[in-house]
C-alpha positions in Angstrom: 0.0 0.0 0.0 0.9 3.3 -1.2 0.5 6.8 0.8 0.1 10.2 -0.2 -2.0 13.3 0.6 -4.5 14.2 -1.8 -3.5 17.4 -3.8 -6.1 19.7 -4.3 -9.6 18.9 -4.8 -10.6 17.5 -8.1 -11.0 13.9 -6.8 -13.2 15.3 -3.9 -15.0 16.8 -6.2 -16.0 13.0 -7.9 -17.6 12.0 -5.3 -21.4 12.0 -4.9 -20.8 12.2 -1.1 -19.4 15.7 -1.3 -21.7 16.9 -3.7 -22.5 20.6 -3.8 -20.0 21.6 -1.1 -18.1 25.0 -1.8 -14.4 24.5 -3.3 -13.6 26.4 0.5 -15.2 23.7 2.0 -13.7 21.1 -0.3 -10.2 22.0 -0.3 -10.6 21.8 4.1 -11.9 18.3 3.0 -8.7 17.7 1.2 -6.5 19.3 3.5 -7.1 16.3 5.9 -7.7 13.4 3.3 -4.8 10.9 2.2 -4.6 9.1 -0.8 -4.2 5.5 -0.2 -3.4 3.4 -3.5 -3.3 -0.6 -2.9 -2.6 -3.6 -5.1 -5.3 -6.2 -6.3 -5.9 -8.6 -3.0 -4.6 -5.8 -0.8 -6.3 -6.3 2.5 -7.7 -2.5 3.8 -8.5 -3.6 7.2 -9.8 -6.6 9.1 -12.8 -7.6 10.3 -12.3 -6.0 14.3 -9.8 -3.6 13.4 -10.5 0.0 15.1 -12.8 2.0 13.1 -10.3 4.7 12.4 -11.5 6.8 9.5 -13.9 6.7 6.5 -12.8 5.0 3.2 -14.2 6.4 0.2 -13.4 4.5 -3.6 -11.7 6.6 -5.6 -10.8 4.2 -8.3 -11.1 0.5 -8.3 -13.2 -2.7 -6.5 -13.4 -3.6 -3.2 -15.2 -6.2 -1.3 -16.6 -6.1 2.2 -16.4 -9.6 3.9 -17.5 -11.6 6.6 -15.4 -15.2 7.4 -17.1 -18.0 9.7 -15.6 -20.0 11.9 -14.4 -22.3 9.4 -13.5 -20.2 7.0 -16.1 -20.0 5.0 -16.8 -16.1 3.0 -19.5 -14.2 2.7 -19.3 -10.9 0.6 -21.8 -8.1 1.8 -20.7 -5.7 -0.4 -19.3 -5.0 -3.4 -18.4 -1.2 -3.9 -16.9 0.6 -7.0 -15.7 4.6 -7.4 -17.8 7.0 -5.4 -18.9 4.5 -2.7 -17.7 5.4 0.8 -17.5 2.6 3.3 -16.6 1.9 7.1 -18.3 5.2 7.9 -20.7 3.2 10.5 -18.2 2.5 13.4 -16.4 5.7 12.6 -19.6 7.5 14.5 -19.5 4.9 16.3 -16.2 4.7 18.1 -16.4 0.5 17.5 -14.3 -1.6 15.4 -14.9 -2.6 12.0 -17.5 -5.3 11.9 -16.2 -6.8 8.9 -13.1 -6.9 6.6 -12.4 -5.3 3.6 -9.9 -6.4 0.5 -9.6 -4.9 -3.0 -10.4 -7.1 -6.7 -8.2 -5.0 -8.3 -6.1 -2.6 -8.3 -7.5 0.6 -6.3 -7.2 3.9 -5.0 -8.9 4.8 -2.0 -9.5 8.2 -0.3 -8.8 8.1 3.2 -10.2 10.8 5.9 -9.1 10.2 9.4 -11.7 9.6 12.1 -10.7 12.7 14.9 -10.4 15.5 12.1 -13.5 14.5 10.2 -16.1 13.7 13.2 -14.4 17.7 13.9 -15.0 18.8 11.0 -18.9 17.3 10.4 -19.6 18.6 13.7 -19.0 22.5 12.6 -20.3 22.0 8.9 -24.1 21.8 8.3 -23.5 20.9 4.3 -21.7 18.2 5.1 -23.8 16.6 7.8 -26.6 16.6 5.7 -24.5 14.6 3.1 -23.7 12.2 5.2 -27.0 11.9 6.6 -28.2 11.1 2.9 -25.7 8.8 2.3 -26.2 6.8 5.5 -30.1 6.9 4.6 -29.6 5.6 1.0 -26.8 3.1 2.5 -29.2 1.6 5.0 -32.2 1.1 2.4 -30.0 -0.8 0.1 -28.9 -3.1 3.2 -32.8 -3.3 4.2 -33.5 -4.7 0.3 -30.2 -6.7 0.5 -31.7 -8.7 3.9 -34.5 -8.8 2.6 -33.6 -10.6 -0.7 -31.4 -13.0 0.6 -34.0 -13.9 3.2 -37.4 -13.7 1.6 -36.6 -14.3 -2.1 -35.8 -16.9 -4.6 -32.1 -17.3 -6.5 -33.5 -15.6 -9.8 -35.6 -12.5 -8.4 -32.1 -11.9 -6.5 -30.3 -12.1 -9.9 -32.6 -10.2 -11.9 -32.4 -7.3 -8.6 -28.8 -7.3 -8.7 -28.7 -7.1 -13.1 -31.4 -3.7 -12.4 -29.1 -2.7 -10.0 -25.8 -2.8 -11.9 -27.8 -0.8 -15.1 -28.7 1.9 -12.4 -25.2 2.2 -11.1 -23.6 1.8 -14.8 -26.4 4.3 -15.6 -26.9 1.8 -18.9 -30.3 0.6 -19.6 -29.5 -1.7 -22.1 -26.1 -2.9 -21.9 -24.1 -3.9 -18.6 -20.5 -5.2 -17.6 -20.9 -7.9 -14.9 -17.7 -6.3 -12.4 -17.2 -9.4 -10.4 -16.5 -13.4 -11.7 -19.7 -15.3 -11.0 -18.0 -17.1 -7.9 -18.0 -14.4 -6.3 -22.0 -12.7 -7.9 -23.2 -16.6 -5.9 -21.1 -15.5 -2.5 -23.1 -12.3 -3.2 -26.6 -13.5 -3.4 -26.4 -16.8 -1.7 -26.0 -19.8 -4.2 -23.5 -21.4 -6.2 -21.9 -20.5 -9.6 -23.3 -23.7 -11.2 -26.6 -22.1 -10.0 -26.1 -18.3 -11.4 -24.9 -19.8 -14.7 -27.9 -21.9 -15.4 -30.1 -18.9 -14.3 -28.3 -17.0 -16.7 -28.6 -19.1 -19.7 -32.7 -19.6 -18.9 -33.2 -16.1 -18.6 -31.5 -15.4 -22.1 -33.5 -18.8 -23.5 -36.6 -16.8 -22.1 -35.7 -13.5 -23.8 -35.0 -11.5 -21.1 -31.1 -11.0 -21.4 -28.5 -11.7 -24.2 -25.2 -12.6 -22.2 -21.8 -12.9 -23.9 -19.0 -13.5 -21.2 -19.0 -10.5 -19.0 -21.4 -8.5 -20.8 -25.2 -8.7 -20.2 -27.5 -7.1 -22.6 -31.0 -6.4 -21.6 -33.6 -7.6 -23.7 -36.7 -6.9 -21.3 -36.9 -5.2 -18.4 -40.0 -4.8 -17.5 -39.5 -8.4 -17.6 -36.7 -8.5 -15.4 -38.4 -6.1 -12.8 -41.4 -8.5 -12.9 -38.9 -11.5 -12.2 -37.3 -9.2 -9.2 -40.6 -9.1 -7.6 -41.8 -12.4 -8.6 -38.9 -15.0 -8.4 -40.9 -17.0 -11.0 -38.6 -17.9 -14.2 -40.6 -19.6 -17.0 
């Protein structure tokens, strides 16, 4: 892992989370940020490590991970540029309920736990920022649950295909960002399982797929699969 501050404030500036905050404001924000740059497999911190700061993806993958006791994963999340993480046990004062680790080759802002909580306490903007974020963080967990508990393997494949042409802002045409071992650790099944969802749901029309590209062919049938869980 590579350290360096952040010069200036055009990264900042990327980031939904600091959206609409004055370039005063911002370059405060990037006075106490570093710029952490790590290798693909790069473990950011462990699962009980002090929540020391707020990690926001700059560039890059990264996973957030639970282990059992033997040894088993479970991925929680999966977070590309713009998506800030460990924020929860920064306000806090816990440790890190989980671990994170990096699919490829990232670089991650970094803003220290004292000097933020410091700084959010004497900055209205950026409270309410982080109050949004934290709102829109916990709805997706509440779906998340809820999908892994209450729905079937392919209404949790369709959600997560929606979800992807959201975040890719692409309604048509999507790049799957993770290997399907690790879309089944996602949504709780096997990759046997995900690839022969995959192939019925392009027999039935609803998506084209060719390697890590997925085409959408119907998504109103998709969302009605979401809902549903019923594949024809």
């Amino acid at each position: 892992m590579d350290t360096k501050a952040v010069t200036g404030i055009d990264i900042l500036q990327t980031l939904p989370l600091f959206s609409g905050l004055s370039e005063d404001l911002l370059k405060i924000l990037s006075g106490i940020a570093v710029r952490l740059t790590f290798k693909r497999g790069d473990i950011i911190f462990h699962d009980g490590d002090k929540g020391n700061g707020i990690y926001i993806v700059g560039t890059g993958k990264i996973k957030v991970f639970k282990l059992s006791l033997d040894g088993r994963e479970q991925i929680l999340h999966i977070y590309g540029p713009g998506h800030t993480f460990g924020e929860v046990p920064v306000f806090q004062g816990r440790n890190f309920p989980a671990s994170a680790m990096t699919l490829e080759p990232s670089e991650i802002v970094f803003l220290p736990r004292d000097r933020f909580v410091k700084l959010i306490t004497t900055t209205p903007a950026l409270s309410m920022n982080m109050l949004a974020d934290l709102s829109k963080r916990l709805r997706a967990f509440t779906i998340q649950i809820e999908a892994l508990s209450l729905k079937e393997v392919p209404a949790r494949l369709a959600a997560y295909i929606l979800t992807l042409s959201r975040e890719q802002k692409n309604p048509v045409r999507i790049h799957l960002p993770i290997s399907k071992a690790q879309l089944s650790n996602l949504i709780g099944t096997t990759p046997e399982t995900i690839s022969r969802m995959l192939k019925k749901m392009g027999d039935t029309g609803l998506i084209g797929v060719q390697t890590r590209t997925i085409e959408i062919r119907d998504k109103e049938g998709l969302i009605e699969l979401s809902e549903s869980g019923r594949l024809q």
